[in-house]
N, C-alpha and C positions, 0 to 999 in steps of 0.2 A: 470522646468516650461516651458521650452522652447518646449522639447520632448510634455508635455502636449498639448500645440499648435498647434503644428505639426499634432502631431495625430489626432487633433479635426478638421484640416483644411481636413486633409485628408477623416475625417469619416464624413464629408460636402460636400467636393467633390464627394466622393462615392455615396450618395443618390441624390444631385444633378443628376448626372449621371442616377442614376438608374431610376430616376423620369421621367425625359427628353427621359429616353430609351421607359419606359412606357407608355407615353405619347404617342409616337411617333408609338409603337408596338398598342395600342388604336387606333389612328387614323387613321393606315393601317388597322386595323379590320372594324374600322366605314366605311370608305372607302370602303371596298370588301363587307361590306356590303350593301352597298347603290348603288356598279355598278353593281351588281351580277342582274341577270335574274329573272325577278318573276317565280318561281314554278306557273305549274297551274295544279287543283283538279279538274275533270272532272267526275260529281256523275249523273248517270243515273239509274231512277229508272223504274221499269217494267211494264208497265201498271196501273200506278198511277193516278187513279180518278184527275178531274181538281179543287176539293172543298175539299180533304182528308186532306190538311194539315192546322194546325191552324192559319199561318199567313196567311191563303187566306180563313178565316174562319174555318176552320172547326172542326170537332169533337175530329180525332185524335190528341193525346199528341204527339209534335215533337218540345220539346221547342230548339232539335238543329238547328234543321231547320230555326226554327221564326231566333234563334238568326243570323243567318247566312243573315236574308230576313233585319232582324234590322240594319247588318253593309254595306248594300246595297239596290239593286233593285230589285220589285218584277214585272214580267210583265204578266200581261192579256190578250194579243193578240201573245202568242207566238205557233209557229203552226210547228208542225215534218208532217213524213208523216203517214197514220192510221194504217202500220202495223209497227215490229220490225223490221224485217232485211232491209229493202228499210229506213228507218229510220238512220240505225247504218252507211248503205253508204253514205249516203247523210251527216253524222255531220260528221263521219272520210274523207269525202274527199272533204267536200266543194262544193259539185257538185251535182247534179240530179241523181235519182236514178239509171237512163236507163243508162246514163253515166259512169256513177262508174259500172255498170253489174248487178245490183240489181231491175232487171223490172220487177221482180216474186217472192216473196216470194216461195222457197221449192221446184224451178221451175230452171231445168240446162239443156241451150239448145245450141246450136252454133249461136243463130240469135243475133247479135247487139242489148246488152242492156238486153237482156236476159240469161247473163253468169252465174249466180248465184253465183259469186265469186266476188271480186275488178279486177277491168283491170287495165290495162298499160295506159289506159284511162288520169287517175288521179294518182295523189300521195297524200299517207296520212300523216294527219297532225303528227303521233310519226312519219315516216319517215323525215320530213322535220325541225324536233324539233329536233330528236338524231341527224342530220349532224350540226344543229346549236350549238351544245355544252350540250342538253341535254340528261338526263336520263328520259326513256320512260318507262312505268311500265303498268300494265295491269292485272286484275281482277273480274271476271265472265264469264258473255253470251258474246259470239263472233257472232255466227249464221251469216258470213260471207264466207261459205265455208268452207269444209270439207276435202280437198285434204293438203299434205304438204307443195305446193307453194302455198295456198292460204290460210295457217297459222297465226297467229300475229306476229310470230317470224320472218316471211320473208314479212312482211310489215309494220317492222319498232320500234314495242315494243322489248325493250333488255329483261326485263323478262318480263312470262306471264301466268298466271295458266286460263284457259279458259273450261266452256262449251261450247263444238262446236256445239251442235241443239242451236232449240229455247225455249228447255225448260226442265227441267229436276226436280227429285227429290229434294225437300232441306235437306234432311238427308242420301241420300247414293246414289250409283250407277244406283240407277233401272231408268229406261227409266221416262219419262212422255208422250213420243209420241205412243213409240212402245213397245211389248215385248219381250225387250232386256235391256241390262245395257246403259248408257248413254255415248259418248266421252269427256274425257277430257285431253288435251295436258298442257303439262309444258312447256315452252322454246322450244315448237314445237317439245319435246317428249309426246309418249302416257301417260297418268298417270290414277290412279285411285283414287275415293273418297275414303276417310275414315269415314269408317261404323262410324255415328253417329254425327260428322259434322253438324251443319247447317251454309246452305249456307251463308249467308251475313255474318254471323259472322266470319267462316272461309275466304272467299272472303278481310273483310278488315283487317284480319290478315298479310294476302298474301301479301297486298300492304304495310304493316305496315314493314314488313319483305323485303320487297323489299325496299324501302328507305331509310333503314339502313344499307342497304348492300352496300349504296355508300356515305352516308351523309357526310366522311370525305374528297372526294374530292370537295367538297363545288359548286358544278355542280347542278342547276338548274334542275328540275325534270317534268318530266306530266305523271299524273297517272291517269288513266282510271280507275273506282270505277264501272263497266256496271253489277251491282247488277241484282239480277233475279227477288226480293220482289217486288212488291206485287203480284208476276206473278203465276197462277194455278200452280199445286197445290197448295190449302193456308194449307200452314205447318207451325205451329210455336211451341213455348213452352207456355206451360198452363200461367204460369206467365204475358208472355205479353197481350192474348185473354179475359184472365179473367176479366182484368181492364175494359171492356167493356160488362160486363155481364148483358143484361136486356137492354143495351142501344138503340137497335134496334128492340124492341119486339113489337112496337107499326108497321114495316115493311117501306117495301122499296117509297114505294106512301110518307109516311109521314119523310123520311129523304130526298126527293126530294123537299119537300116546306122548311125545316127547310135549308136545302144548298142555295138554291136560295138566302133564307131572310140573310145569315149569305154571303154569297159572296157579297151581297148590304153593308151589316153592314161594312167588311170589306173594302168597297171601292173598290174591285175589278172588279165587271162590275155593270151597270148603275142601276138607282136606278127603272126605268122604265119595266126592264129584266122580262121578264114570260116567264115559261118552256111551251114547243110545246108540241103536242101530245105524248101521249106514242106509241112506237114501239108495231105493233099488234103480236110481238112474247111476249109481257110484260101482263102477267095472272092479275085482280085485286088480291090484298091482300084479300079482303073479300072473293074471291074465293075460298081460299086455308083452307085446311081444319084446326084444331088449333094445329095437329101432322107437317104438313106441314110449317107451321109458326117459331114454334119452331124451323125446321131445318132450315130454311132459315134464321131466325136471327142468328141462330149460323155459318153460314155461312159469314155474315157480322163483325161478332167477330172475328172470325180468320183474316179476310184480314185487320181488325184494329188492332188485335198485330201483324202483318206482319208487318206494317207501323208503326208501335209505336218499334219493333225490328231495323225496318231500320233507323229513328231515334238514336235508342243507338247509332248503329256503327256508324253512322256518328259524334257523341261525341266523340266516340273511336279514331275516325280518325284525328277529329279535337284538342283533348286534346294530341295526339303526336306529332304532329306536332306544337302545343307550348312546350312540352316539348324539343323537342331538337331546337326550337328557330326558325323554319322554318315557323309559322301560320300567320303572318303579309306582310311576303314579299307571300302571295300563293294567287290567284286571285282561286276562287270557283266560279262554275256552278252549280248546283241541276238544274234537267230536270225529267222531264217524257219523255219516247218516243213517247207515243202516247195515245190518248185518253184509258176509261175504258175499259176491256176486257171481253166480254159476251159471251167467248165460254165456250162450255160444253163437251170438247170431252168422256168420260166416257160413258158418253149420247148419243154419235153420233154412229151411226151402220158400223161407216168404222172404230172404235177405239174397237168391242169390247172384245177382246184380254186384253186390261188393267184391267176387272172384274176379271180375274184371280188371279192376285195378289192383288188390290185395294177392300178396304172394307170398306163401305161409312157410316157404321150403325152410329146413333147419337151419342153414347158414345164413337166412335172411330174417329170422326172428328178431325181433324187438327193434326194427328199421321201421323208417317214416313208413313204407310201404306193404307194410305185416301188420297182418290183423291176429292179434294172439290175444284168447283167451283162457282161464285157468278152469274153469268147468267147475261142474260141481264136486266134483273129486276134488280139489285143494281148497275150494269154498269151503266144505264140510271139512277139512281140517283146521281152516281158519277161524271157524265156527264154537269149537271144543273150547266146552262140553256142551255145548249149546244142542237142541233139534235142528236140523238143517239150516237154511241160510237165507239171503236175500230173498223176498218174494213174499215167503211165507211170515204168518204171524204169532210161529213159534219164536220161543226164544233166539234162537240161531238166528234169526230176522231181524230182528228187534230190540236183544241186548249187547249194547255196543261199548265199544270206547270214551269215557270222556275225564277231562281234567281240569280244573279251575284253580286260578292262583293268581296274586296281586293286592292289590289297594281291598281293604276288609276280610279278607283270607286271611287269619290268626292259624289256622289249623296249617301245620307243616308237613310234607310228605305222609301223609294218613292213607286211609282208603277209607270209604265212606262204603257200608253194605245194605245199607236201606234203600228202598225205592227211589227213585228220581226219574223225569224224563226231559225231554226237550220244551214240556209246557212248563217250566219252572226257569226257564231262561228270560224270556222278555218281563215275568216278575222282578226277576234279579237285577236285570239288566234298569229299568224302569227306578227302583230304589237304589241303585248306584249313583243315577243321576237327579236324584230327590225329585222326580216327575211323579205327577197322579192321569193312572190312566183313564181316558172320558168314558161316560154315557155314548157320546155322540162324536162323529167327527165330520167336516167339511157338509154340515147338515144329512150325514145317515148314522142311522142310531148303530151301536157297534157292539157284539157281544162280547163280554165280562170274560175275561181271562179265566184261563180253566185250571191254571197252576200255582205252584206258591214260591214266594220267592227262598233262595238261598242264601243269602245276608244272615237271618240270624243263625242255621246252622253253622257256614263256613267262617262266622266272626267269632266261634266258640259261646256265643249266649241260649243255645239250643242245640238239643241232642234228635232231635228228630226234626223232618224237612214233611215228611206225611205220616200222618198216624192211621189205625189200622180201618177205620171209615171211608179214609181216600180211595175213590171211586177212578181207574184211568181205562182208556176204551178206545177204539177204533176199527176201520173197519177201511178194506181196500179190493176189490173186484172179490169181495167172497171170501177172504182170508181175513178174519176175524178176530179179536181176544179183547176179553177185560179181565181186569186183574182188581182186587180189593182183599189189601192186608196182603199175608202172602198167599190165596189163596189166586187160584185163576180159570177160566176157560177158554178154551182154544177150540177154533174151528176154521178147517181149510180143505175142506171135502168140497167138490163143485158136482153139481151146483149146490150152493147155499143153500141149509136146513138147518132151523134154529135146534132141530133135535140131534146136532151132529157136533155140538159143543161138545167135548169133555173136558173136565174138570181134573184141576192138579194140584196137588199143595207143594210150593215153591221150595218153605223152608225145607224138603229135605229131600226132595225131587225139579232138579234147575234142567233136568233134561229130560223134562216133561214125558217118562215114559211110565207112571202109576195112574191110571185112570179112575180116579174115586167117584163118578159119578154114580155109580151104582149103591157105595158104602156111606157117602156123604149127602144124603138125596137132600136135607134140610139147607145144606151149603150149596146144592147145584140148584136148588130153586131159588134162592136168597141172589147168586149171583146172572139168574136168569133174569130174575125181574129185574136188575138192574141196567140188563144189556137192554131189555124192551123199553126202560125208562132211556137209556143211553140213543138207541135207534131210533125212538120218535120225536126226540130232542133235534137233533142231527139231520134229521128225513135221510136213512140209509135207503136207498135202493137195491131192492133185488129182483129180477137178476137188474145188471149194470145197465143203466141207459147207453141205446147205443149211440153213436156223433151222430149229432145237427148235419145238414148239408153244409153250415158255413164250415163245419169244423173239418169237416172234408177236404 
């Protein structure tokens, strides 16, 4: 009886024990999990229309996206610069274009701010994230420089599979610029695509593959998603274009009134908003013959299962990242880099070398071997209500898509209408991971971030991210604007004259067509001085330096 006892005290003691150990191994898990570093998702998509996606209206199916706009904030005044590489310097390093080396898109010269590479200038935000204890990952367009020191692998991504132009095939190696095969680096080794690949979906494999490859050191991550979708060519599979078959047959004039009413619907710019003039590069639709229509709707299909594909993966990306338990603690960005893209290089007579290989017939559209693009007739619909589109430093350029949500995001499915741009990211990003940006780094002194972070607006402790003093400015081959409070000036007349700025007030014109410079002359000189303080800051160049022989 007694043995009985014994043993029974003992086999109470034992789970006791075991409980209390559980317990105890529990609340060191809850604990690492709760000091541990947000993960942040950093999804950049490619010349994404400002109305393409459904939760800021639009047509296209992107129920990952809404859901992502659902557990956050969606903002309507969010503004990159109008083209992609002066863009990609300016979010990786916090700074202005000229600054970071990026004063030229496809332009490498020895003059200050025209390096076509990152300087020593700045440091970038995976550099400054991998010394704080994270894992840095990286996946798509680089279009940062071509050289080996001016790699992702030697600015701070631990891995990185990258296209180095600005643009390339979605199914295999052939160029999209030139004719030749396209570059792509690994780990800052040469690599090649795999015949038959498509991009985004390969692209967040990569990154899917890369976070597994470290997930058991329980190390905090940032992964760059710089996706090429919806960027020329529009390539995709029959499966996603299909779902849009007949939906833009009625042409681009009449998906420009239905955005306008559907970006009101949604709450995202004023209920007051009328789109400006069409761009005289933009044909009427009636014009076009009913052979010509046909193409051009089908034109607008492919670049909606582009974006209805870039969608998936980002489900893809986001259903792994609950799967292995990381999707709660990861703070997510979705951006466009810059307004819609209405070039046509196939078209252009300095491109045309690419007929060689590219075969545009109607039944062969949106195949690895079709170069389609959407012009600026659906750019300028993608635009609305915006002034035109990619390029330029109107609106249409410049005011883009973006959403944040995650770990200090208190604010739920909102929209944010205040200013913000792409210089307020590596702030935010920076105070996520309790880092303090230097002086100096790897012994070069490094200029001061230009932005302000977004923590306390999106944690609910602040209702403003800039108040109405915030000064933002840029400048790119002559297409120009700053903006202070809501007021702005814009200039893209070539060649560049400071007396060719005119002046707009936002609040109650976003499509920049009241020219107050003449009514508000104490406003347009107030915002003048500021450009001349903003341009000798920067050393803007006009006209553009032309490339160096190396850059040749």
């Amino acid at each position: 009886m007694m043995n009985k006892k014994k043993t029974y005290r003992y086999i109470k003691l034992f789970f006791s024990v075991l409980l209390a150990s559980t317990i105890m191994l529990s609340c060191t898990k809850q604990e690492k999990e709760i000091t541990k570093k947000p993960n942040i998702v950093l999804i950049v998509a490619d010349d994404l229309g400002f109305g393409d996606i459904g939760c800021y209206g639009g047509d296209i199916k992107t129920p990952n996206i809404d859901k992502l706009s659902h557990r956050g904030i969606k903002f309507s005044s969010f503004h990159t610069a109008p083209m992609c590489a002066p863009t990609r310097a300016m979010l990786l390093s916090g700074n202005d274009n000229h600054i970071a080396g990026m004063g030229s898109q496809g332009n490498v010269t020895d003059v200050f701010g025209y390096e076509g590479r990152l300087t020593n200038r700045i440091v970038t935000i995976p550099a400054l994230l991998k010394q704080s204890g994270y894992h840095t990952y990286m996946a798509g367009k680089w279009h940062l420089g071509k050289t080996p020191e001016s790699n992702p692998h030697q600015k701070g991504f631990e891995h990185s599979f990258v296209l180095l132009e600005g643009a390339g095939n979605h199914y295999n190696n052939r160029s999209a610029l030139y004719n030749k095969l396209s570059s792509y680096t690994e780990d800052g080794n040469p690599t090649s695509w795999t015949e038959g690949n498509y991009s985004t979906d390969f692209y967040t494999d990569k990154l899917i593959e890369y976070i597994d490859s470290d997930k058991r050191d329980n190390k905090p991550f940032f992964a760059f998603a710089a996706y090429t979708s919806p960027h020329w060519p529009l390539q995709v599979d029959k499966k996603y274009w299909e779902k849009y078959k007949g939906l833009y047959d009625d042409g681009y004039e009449k998906l420009r009134e239905r955005r306008l009413i559907s970006l009101k619907r949604a709450g995202i710019i004023p209920k007051n908003a009328i789109s400006p003039p069409s761009h005289v590069r933009v044909m009427p639709w009636d014009s076009l013959s009913k052979q010509e229509q046909r193409k051009e709707a089908r034109k607008m299909e492919l670049y909606a299962g582009m974006v209805d594909n870039l969608d998936h993966n980002i489900g893809r990306l986001m259903k792994h990242l609950k799967d292995i338990g990381e999707y709660k603690n990861t703070l997510f960005v979705f951006m466009s880099d810059n307004g819609a893209a209405n070039r046509d290089f196939i078209n252009d007579d300095r491109f045309t070398n690419l007929k060689e290989y590219y075969n545009d017939d109607f039944d062969n559209m949106g195949n690895a071997n079709s170069y389609i693009s959407y012009g600026p007739q659906w750019a300028e619909a993608g635009s609305s209500p915006f002034r035109y589109y990619k390029d330029f430093a109107t609106e249409g350029g410049t005011n883009t898509t973006m959403i944040i949500c995650g770990p200090n995001v208190n604010r739920k499915n909102e929209i944010h209408h205040g200013f913000t741009s792409l210089l307020d990211l590596a702030p935010t990003f920076y105070e996520m991971a309790n880092l303090t940006y230097p002086k100096a780094y790897q012994g070069n002194k490094v200029y001061p971030l230009k932005g302000n972070s977004l923590i306390p607006f999106v944690s609910g402790k602040s209702n403003e991210i800039h108040d109405s003093t915030y000064v933002f400015a840029l400048e790119h081959y002559g297409n120009a604007m700053l903006r202070k409070g809501n007021w702005k000036i814009t200039n893209f007349t070539r060649p560049f004259k400071i007396d060719n700025f005119a002046l707009y007030n936002l609040s109650n014109d976003i499509g920049e067509q009241i020219n107050l410079k003449e009514l508000e002359k104490e406003k347009y000189a107030e915002l003048l001085n500021e450009w001349i303080k903003f341009s000798d800051e920067v050393k803007i160049q006009t006209p553009t330096p032309r490339p160096s022989k190396k850059g040749v």
